[in-house]
N, C-alpha and C positions, 0 to 999 in steps of 0.2 A: 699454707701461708698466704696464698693470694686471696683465700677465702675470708681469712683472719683482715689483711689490710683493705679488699674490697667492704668489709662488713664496717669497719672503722670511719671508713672514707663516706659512708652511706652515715654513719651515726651524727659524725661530726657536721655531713650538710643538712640534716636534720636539724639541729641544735641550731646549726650557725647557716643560715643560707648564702652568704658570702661565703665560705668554705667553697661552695661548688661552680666554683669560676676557675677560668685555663690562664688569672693571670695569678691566685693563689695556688696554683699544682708548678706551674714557674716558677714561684718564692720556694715554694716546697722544696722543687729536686735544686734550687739554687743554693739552698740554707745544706742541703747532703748532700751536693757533689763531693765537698773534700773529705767524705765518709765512704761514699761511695769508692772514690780513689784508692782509699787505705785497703777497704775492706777485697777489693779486686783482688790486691795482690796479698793480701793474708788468704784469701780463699784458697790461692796454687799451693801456698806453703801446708795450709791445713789438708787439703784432699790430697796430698802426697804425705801426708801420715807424717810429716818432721813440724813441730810446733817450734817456732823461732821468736825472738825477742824481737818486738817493734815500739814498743813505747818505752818512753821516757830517757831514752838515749837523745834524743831528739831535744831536749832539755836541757842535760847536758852541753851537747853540742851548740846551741843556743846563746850560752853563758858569755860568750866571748862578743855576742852581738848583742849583748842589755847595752854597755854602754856605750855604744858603735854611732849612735843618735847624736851624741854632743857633739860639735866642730872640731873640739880639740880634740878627740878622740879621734877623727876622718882619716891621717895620715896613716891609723893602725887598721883600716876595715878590712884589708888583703891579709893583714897578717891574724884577724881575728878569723878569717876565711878559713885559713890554713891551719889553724887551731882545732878549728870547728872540725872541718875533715877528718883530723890527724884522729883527736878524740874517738868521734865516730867508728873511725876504724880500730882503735885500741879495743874499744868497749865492744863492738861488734865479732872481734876476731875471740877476746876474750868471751864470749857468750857462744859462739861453735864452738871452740875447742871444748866446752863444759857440755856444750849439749852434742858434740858427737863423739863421747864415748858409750858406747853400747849398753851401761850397766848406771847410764844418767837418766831417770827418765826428762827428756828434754822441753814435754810441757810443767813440770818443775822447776827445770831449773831454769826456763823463763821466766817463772812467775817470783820467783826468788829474785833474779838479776833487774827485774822490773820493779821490784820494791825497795831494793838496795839504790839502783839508778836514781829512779825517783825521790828519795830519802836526799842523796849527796846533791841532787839537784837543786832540790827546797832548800836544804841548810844555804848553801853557796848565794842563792838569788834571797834569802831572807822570804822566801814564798811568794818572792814578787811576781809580776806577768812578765813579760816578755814580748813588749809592742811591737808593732811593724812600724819603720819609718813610714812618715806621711805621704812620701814620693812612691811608695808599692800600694798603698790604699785604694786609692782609683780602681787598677788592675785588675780588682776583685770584686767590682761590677760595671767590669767593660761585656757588651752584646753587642749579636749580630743580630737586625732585627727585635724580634721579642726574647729571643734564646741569649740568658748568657754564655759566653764562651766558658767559663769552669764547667758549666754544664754541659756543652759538648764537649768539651775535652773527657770530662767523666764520663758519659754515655761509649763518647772510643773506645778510651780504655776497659769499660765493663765489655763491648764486644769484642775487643781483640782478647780479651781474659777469657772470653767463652769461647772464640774461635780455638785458644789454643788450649783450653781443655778437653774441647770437645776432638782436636786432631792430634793429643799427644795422649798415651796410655797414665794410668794411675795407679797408684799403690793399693791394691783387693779388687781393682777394678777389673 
């Protein structure tokens, strides 16, 4: 793999000599920290052999902050908070209980619950997006230096995700 992304990285500075600058490899891991993030902790769930639901719960949960934006809706943001959680937890409990019976295969019935999710999601919001208020936007390119912070925050977590695979045993391992 490192071979496959050094080769790419080498094609693309060919093509594009901007490409090969340390302030577009900064856009780069800027633009995939919050991939990086996800995929950290999907990596513990998959090398321990159990495939668990992560998308489109998230959506769901979401639903109750679409119209959290407008003034007159402000007085409800705690209680769309609480909404949001409670959800989360319905849909979450309900997605173990299906995927820890022994005779589920559990990357199925992921992938089932992820398309069912996803489905009640879109009907509910009409396919719409799901903005961030304008008062969290900043937040997501505040830096230290040249380094944004999501980026080290992601870089952490990919090391403390290796530390703790690398000092806790694995399922064949």
């Amino acid at each position: 793999m490192a071979v496959v992304l050094l080769a790419t990285f080498c094609l693309f500075s060919i093509a594009a000599p901007s490409f090969f600058s340390i302030h577009n490899v900064l856009d780069i891991l800027h633009v995939v920290s919050p991939m990086i993030i996800v995929a950290s902790g999907m990596a513990l769930v998959v090398i321990s052999g159990k495939a668990r639901h992560f998308g489109r719960v998230d959506r769901l949960c979401r639903i109750g902050d679409l119209h959290a934006e407008h003034a007159e809706l402000q007085p409800f943001v705690e209680v769309a908070a609480a909404v949001s959680l409670a959800v989360g937890s319905v849909l979450g409990a309900i997605n173990g209980i299906r995927c820890g019976r022994p005779w589920i295969n559990s990357l199925i019935a992921t992938l089932g619950t992820m398309i069912a999710f996803r489905g009640l999601g879109l009907s509910m919001t009409d396919g719409g997006m799901i903005g961030l208020p304008e008062a969290v936007k900043p937040l997501g390119n505040a830096a230290i230096g040249p380094l944004y912070v999501d980026t080290l925050i992601a870089l952490a977590i990919l090391l403390g995700v290796d530390f703790v695979h690398r000092q806790t045993s694995s399922v064949g391992r």
